[in-house]
C-alpha positions in Angstrom: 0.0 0.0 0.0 1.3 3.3 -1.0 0.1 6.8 -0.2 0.4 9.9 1.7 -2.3 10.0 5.0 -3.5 13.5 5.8 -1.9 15.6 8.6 -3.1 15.9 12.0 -5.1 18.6 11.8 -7.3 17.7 8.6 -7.9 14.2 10.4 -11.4 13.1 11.6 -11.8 10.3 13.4 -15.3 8.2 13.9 -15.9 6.8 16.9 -19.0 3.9 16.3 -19.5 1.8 19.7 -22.9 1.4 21.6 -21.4 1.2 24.4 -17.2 2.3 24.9 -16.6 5.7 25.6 -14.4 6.3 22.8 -15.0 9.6 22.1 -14.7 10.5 26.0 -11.5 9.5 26.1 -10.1 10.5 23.2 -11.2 14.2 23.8 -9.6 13.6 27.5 -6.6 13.5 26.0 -6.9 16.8 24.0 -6.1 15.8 20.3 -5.5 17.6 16.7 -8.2 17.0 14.3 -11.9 16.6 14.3 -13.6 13.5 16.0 -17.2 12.2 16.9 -18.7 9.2 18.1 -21.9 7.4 17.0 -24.0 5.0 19.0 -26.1 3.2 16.4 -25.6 1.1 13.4 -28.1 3.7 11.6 -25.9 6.8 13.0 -23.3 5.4 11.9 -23.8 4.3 8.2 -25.2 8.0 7.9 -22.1 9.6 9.4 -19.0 7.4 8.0 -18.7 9.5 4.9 -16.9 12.0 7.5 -14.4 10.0 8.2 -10.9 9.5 7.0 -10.2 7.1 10.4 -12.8 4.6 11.2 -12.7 3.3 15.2 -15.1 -0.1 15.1 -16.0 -3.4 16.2 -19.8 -4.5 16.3 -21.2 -2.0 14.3 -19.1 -2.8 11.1 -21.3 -3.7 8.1 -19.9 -4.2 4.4 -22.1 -1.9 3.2 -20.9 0.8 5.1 -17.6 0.6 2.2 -19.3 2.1 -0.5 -20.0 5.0 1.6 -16.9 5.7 2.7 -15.5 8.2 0.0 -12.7 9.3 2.6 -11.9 6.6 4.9 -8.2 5.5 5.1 -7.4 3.5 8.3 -9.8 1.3 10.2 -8.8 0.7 13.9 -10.9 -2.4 14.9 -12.0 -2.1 18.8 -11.2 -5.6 19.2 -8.2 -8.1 18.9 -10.3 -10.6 16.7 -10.9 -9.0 12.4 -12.8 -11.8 11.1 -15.4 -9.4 10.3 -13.7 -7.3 8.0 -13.3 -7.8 4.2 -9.6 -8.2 3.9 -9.1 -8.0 -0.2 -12.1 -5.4 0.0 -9.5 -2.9 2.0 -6.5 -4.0 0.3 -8.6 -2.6 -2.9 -9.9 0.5 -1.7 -6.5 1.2 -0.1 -8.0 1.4 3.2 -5.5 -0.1 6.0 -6.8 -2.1 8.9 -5.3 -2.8 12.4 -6.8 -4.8 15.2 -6.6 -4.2 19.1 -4.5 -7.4 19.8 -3.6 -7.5 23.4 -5.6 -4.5 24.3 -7.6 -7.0 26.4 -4.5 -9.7 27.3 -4.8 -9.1 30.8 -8.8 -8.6 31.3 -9.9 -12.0 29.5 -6.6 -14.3 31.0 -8.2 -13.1 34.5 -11.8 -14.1 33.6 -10.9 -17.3 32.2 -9.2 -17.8 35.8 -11.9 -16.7 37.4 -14.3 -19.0 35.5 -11.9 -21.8 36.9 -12.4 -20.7 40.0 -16.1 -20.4 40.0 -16.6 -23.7 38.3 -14.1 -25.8 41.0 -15.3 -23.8 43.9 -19.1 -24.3 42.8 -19.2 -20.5 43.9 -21.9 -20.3 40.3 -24.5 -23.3 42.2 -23.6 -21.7 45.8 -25.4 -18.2 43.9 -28.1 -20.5 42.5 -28.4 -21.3 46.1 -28.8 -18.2 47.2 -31.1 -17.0 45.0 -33.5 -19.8 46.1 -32.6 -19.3 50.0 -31.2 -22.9 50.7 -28.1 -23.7 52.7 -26.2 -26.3 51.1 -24.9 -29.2 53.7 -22.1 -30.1 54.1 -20.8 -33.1 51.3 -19.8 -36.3 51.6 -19.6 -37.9 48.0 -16.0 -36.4 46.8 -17.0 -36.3 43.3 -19.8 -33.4 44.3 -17.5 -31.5 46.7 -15.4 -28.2 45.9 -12.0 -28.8 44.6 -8.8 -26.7 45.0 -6.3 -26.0 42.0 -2.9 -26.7 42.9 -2.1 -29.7 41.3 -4.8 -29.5 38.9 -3.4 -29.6 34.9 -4.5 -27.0 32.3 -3.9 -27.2 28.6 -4.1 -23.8 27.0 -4.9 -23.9 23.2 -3.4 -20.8 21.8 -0.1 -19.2 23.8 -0.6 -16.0 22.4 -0.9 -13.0 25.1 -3.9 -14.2 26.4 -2.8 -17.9 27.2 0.6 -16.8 28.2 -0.8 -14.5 30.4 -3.2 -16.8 31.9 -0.7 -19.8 32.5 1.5 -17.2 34.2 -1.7 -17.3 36.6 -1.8 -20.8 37.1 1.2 -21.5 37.7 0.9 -19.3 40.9 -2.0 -21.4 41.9 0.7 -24.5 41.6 -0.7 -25.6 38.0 0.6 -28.0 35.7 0.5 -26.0 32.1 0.7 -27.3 28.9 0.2 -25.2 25.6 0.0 -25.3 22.0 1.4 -22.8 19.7 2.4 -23.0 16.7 6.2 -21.8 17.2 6.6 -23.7 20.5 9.7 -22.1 21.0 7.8 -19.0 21.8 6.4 -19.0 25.1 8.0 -21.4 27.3 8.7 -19.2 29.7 5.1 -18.9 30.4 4.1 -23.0 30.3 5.9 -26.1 31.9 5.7 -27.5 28.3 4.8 -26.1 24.7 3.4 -28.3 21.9 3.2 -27.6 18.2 -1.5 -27.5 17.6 -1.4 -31.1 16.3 -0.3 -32.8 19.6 -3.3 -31.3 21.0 -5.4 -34.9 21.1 -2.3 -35.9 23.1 -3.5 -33.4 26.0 -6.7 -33.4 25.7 -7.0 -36.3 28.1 -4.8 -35.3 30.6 -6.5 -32.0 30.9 -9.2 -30.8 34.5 -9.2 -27.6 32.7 -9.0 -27.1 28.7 -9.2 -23.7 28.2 -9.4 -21.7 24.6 -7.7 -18.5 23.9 -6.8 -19.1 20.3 -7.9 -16.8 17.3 -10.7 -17.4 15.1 -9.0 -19.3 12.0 -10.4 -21.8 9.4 -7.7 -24.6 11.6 -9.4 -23.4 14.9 -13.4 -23.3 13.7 -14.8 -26.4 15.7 -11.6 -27.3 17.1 -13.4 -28.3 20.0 -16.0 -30.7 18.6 -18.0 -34.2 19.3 -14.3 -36.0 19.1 -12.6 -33.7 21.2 -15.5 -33.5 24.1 -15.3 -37.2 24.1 -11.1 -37.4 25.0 -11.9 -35.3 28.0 -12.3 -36.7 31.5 -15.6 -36.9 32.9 -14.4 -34.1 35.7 -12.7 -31.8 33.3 -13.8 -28.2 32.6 -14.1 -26.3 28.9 -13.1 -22.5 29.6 -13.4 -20.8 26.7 -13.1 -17.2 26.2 -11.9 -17.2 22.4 -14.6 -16.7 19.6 -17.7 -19.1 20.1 -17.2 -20.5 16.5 -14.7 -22.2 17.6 -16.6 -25.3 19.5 -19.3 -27.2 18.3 -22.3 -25.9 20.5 -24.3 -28.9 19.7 -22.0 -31.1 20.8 -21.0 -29.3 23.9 -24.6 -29.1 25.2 -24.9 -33.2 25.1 -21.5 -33.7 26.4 -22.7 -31.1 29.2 -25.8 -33.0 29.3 -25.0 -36.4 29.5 -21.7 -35.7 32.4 -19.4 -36.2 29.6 -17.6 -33.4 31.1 -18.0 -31.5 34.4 -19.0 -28.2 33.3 -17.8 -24.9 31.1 -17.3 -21.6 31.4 -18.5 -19.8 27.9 -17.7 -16.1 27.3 -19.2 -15.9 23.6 -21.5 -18.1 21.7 -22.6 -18.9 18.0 -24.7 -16.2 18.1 -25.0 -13.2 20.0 -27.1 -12.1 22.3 -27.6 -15.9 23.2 -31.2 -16.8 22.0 -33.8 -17.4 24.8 -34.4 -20.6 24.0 -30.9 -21.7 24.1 -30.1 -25.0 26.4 -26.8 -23.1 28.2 -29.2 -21.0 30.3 -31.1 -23.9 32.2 -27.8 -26.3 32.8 -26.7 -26.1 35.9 -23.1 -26.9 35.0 -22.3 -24.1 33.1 -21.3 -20.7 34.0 -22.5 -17.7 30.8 -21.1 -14.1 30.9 -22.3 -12.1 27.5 -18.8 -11.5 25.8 -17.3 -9.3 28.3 -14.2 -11.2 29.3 -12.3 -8.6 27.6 -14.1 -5.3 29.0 -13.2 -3.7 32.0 -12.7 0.1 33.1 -9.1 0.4 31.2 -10.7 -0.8 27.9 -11.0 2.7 25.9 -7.9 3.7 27.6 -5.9 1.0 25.6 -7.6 1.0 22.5 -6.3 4.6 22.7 -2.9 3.6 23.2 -3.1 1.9 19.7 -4.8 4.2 18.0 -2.8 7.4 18.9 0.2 5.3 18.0 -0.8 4.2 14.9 -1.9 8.1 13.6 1.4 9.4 14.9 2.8 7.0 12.2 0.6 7.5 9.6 0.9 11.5 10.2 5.2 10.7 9.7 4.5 8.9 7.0 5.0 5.5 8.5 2.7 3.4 6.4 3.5 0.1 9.1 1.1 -0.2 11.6 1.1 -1.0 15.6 -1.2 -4.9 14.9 -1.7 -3.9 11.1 -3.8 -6.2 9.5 -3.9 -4.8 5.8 
């Protein structure tokens, strides 16, 4: 991609989240250029012909392309792209980079906390609650808590998330095992690293198997009717990568029958989860609606990116911080 971007101050940046304070703290930080923000997909398909920078995640639509006269850089809110219309960009000249490790930290600590929850029970001691009953104490080990240490968790995907999150567990006395596709890359993090093919190998020796991989045609259904079966009847699915990337059908009769123990599941199939989906009733399975990534820092790092990446562009450094296109 060649091309000169426009300076600072001719720059206006669109801000399209129904939710993230973008424009808030942006402004905070008292920037050249013009900005807004816009809170609906109908706001924003009227307003993206303003743009030359395009700050998105849910609201993207293809369409929104052809009204784009101006728009040069799209800074995805997320870490994940698979939205976006790679060869579309590369035509238009439009570069696109994603929010990778903007959210490291926020989703390795809620896939430990759904750990947590799920061998504490702290998710059926709530259901409790909610229905005013004191739980006895138990006798049959197979029902009672558990504790961690000890405990063995394969990670699929040592990126920043899993390293992060097997930095975790080894301070809760974990055994770790990881697969990545340059082993080499992230041992410091894991007791051992394996190359995505030995993951049938540790699959059975997994209590928690726990997805933090990317969205990729060799990841879509990795987790699937074959892989639910190699996992021990008291092991855990954690999964706080994209929800395309187990086979839901198969997860809710493996969840059904006591296949497995339980899951923790951050995103889903589709989104919001439909009322009549089977996860809401099963008592073995903790939901949170896609917000293992979001906390109070989360505009304040997709920022960071941002700011960096126009500082380039406005010095006429065409490589971006994540660039995707």
């Amino acid at each position: 991609m060649a091309g000169v971007f426009l300076s600072a101050n001719d720059t206006t940046v669109h801000f399209a989240h129904i939710a993230y304070r973008m424009e808030e703290s942006y402004s905070a930080r008292s920037p050249t250029g013009h900005f807004f923000q816009t809170w609906s997909s109908e706001e924003t398909m009227n307003r993206i012909g303003d743009a030359d920078v395009f700050v998105v995640s849910g609201f993207w639509d293809d369409a929104l392309l052809d009204r784009a006269a101006k728009l040069k850089y799209i800074q995805s809110i997320g870490a994940g792209y698979d939205q976006f219309p790679l060869e579309d960009l590369i035509a238009r000249d439009i570069r696109l980079a994603s929010a990778s490790g903007v959210n490291q930290n926020a989703a390795a600590e809620h896939a430990m906390s759904l750990m947590l929850a799920l061998n504490r029970h702290v998710h059926t001691g709530r259901d409790n609650q909610t229905k005013h009953v004191w739980r006895g104490m138990l006798g049959d080990l197979a029902k009672r808590e558990d504790e961690l240490i000890g405990k063995t968790l394969v990670i699929v995907g040592l990126g920043a998330i899993g390293s992060r999150l097997a930095r975790f567990a080894k301070a809760f006395e974990m055994e770790v095992f990881a697969t990545k596709r340059n082993p080499a890359i992230g041992e410091d993090s894991a007791d051992e690293v394996f190359t995505p093919d030995k993951l049938t190998e540790l699959i059975p020796l997994a209590d928690f198997l726990v997805l933090t991989c990317p969205l990729t045609p060799e990841t879509t259904h990795i987790i699937d009717a074959d892989t639910l079966e190699m996992m021990k009847s008291s092991s855990y699915l954690i999964n706080v990568a994209r929800g395309q990337c187990v086979d839901e059908p198969a997860l809710v009769r493996a969840l059904q029958t006591g296949q497995i123990a339980g899951a923790g599941i951050d995103h889903f199939w589709s989104e919001p989860l439909e009322a009549e989906s089977r996860f809401w009733d099963m008592e073995n399975v903790i939901i949170t609606p896609h917000t293992g990534g979001e906390t109070r820092l989360y505009e304040e790092r997709v920022i960071d990116i941002l700011e960096d990446n126009l500082k380039r562009l406005w010095r006429g450094d065409m490589n971006l911080r994540n660039q995707i296109v």
